[in-house]
MARKOLKOL-868821 format. One record per residue (C-alpha): z, x, y. Coordinates in pm, whole numbers, plus 50000, padded with zeros to 5 digits. Each point is the difference from the previous one (the first is absolute). Layout:
<recs>
REC     Z     X     Y
REC     Z     X     Y
...
</recs>
This chain:
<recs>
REC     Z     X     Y
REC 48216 60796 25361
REC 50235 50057 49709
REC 49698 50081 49775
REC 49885 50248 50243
REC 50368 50172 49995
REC 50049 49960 49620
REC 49631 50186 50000
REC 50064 50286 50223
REC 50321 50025 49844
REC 49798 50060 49603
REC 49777 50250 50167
REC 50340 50218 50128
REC 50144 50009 49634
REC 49676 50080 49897
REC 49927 50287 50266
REC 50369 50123 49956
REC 49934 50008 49617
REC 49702 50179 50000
REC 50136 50246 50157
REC 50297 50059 49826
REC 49798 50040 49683
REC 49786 50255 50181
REC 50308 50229 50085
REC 50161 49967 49689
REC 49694 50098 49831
REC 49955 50289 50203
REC 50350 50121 50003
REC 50014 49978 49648
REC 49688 50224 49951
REC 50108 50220 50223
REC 50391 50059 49852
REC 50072 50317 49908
REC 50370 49893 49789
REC 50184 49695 49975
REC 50216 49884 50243
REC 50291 49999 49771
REC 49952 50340 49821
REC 50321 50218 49947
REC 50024 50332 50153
REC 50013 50268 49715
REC 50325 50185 49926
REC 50013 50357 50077
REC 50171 50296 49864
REC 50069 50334 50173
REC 50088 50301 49722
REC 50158 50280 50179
REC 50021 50301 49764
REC 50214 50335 49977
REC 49919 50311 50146
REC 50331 50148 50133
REC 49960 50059 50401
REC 49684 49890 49996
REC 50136 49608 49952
REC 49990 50008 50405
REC 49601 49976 50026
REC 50140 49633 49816
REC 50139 49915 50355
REC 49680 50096 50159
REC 49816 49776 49763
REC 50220 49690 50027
REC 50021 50040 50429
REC 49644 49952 49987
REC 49966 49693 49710
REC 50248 49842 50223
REC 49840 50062 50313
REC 49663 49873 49829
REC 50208 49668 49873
REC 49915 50061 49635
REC 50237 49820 49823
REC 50256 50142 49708
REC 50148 49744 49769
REC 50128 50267 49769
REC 50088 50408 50013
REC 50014 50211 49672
REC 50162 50293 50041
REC 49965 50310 49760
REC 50355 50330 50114
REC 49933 50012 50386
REC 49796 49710 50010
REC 50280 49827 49897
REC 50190 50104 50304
REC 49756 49919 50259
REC 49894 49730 49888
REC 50368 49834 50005
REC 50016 50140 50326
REC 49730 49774 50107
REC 50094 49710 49805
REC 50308 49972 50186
REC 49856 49965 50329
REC 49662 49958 49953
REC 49952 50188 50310
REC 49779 50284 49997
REC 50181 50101 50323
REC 50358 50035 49845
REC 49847 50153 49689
REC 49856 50269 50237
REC 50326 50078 50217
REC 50196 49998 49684
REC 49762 50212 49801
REC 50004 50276 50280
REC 50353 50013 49929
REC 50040 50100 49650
REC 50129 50346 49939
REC 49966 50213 49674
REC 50371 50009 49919
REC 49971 49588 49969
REC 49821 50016 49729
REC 50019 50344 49826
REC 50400 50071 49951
REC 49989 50341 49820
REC 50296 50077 49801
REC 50033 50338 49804
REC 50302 49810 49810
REC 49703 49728 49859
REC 49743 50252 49898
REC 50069 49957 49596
REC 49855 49632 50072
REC 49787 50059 50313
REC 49926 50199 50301
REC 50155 49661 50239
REC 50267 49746 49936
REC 49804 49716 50115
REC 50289 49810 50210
REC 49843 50103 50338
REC 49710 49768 49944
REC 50202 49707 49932
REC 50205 50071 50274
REC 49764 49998 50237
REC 49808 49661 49897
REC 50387 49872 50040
REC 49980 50137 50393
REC 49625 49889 50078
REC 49894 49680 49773
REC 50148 49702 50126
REC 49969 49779 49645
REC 50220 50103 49667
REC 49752 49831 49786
REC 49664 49986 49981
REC 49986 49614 49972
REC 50143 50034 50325
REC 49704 50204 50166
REC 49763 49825 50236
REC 49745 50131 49793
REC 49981 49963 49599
REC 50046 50382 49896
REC 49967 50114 49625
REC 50125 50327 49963
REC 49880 50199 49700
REC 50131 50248 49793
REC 49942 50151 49648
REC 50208 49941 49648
REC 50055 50338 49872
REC 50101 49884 49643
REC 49688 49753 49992
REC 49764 50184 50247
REC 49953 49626 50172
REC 49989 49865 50321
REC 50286 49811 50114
REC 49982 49784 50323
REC 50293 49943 50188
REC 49927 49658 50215
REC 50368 49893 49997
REC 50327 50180 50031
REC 50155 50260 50252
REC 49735 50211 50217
REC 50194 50312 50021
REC 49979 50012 49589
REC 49647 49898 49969
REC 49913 50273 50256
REC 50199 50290 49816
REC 49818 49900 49673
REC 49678 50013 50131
REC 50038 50309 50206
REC 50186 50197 49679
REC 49750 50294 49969
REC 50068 50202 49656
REC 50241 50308 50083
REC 50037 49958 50393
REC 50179 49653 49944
REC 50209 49887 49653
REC 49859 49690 49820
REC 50191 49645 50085
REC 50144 49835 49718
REC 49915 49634 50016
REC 50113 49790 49705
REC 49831 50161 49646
REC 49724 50165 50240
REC 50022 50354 50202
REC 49765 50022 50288
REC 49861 50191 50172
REC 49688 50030 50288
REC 49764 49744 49982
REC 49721 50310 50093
REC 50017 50113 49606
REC 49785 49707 49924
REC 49795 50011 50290
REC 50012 50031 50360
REC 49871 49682 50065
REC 50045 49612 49795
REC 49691 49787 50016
REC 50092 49825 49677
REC 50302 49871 50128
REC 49926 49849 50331
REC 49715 49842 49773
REC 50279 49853 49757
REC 50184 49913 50298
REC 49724 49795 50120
REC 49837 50219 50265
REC 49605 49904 50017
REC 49923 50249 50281
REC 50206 50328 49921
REC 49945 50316 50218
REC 50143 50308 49890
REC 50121 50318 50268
REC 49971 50337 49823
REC 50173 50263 50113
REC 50028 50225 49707
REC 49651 50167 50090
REC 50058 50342 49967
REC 49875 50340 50147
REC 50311 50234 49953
REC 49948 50336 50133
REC 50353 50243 49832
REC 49821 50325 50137
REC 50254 50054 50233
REC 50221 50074 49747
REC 50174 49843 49678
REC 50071 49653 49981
REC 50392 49882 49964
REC 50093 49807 49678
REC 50012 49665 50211
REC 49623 50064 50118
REC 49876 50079 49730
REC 50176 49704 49786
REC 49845 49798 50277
REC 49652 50091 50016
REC 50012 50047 49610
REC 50090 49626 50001
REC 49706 49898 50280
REC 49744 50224 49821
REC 50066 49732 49651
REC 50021 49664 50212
REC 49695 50076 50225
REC 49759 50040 49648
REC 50139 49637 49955
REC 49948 49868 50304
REC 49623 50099 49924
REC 50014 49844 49690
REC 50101 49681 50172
REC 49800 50021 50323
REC 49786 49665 49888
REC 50307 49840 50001
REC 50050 49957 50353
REC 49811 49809 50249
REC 50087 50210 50229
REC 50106 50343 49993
REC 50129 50192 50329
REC 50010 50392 49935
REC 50166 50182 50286
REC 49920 50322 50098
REC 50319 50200 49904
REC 49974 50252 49703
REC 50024 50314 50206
REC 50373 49853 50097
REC 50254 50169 49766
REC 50194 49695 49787
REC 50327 50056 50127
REC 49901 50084 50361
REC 50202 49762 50223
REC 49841 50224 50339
REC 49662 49834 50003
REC 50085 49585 50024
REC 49814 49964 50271
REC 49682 50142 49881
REC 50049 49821 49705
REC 50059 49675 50183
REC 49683 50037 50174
REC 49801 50112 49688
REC 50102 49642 49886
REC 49864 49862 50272
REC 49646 50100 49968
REC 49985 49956 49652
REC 50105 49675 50076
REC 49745 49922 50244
REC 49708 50101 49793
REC 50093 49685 49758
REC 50039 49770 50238
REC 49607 49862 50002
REC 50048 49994 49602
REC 50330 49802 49998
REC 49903 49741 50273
REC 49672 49938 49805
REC 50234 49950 49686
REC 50177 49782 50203
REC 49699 49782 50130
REC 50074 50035 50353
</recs>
């Protein structure tokens, strides 16, 4: 009787084996990526464009409502802004409400006593990233934020990752002539735009392997309605030189969202919601791209 046991017993293990081997050697053929593989570090690069920085809300309500992830925002003048928005909540929602909420004289403070340096002071803006960003420093954000803005004695890049948010935001946001340059050690910046509306390179350098880039310096300026003021037209005159590199560097993104909003004038504050919503669609047209980048 025991050999008759100890016999039935072999032919289990030897049953139970055999088919082990068969599903591991048909799960393995049919794996598509390891079990253990990393997910892949993305980058979102929101870009200037005066007003039209709202379609950025529109595209980040609808990344977060699609759960693509962001490890990292680069942000290039009002980039900068809403993206540190965001970073502080990283909630699309409070981004929205707060965005909505924004008023011209926040962030242009005309002054006819500053117009030998600029048409604006700049203080406004720093004031009101005091009233409406939670963190002081960006190590402090719940997302990592570099904020970029542009040497004017070197004509580099600098990358503020560290330090007060209210300064890096004033840098980066420094048009020429509407807002005076920010001293900052032996450098005097200004906006990040002047090199470019957008910074593949450095979410690259900063370790970014899936980077997608939010234009919204596309342009389609209509002035027929009558001469252009000097802060328009040192606007658009600035969007006009970053857009030509932004097509110089469109290979450099994996992604690249283009909202619909040239026909909104650069310093028109009336139109967020259409803006918002032009976001949104842009947005939404990527999606397919970015989940197949993603390998879901």
């Amino acid at each position: 009787m025991f050999r008759h046991v100890q016999r039935r017993h072999g032919w289990t293990i030897l049953v139970w084996g055999a088919a082990v081997l068969a599903f591991a050697v048909f799960s393995g053929g049919c794996a598509t990526a390891p079990q253990n593989a990393q997910p892949k570090k993305v980058a979102l690069v929101l870009g200037g464009g005066g007003a039209r920085g709202f379609a950025h809300v529109g595209v980040i309500r609808e990344l977060e409502n699609a759960k693509i992830p962001i490890d990292l925002i680069v942000g290039v003048s009002v980039g900068s802004l809403i993206g540190a928005m965001y970073a502080d909540s990283a909630n699309s929602f409070t981004l929205e409400w707060k965005s909505f909420q924004i008023d011209k004289k926040e962030i242009f403070d005309y002054s006819v006593f500053n117009l030998r340096e600029s048409l604006a002071k700049g203080e406004a803006i720093k004031a009101y990233v005091d009233h409406n960003i939670t963190a002081r420093y960006l190590e402090d954000l719940k997302i990592p934020l570099a904020v970029v803005a542009a040497d004017l004695n070197t004509g580099q890049p600098v990358v503020f990752q560290s330090g007060p948010i209210r300064d890096a935001i004033r840098a980066s946001t420094s048009v020429p002539g509407v807002f005076p340059p920010v001293p900052h050690g032996n450098q005097l910046l200004v906006d990040g735009g002047v090199l470019g509306n957008l910074s593949p390179k450095i979410a690259r350098d900063l370790g970014a392997e899936i980077v997608i880039g939010v234009n919204v310096s596309k342009r389609q300026p209509d002035f027929s309605n009558g001469a252009p003021n000097i802060l328009s037209v040192v606007l658009e005159s600035i969007d006009i030189m970053s857009e030509e590199i932004v097509r110089l560097n469109r290979d450099r993104f994996d992604v690249l969202i283009e909202p619909d909003v040239g026909n909104v004038g650069i310093t028109d504050f009336s139109r967020k919601k259409e803006l918002i919503e032009a976001g949104r669609a842009a947005a939404q047209e990527q999606l397919p791209n970015l989940k197949r980048l993603l390998g879901r």
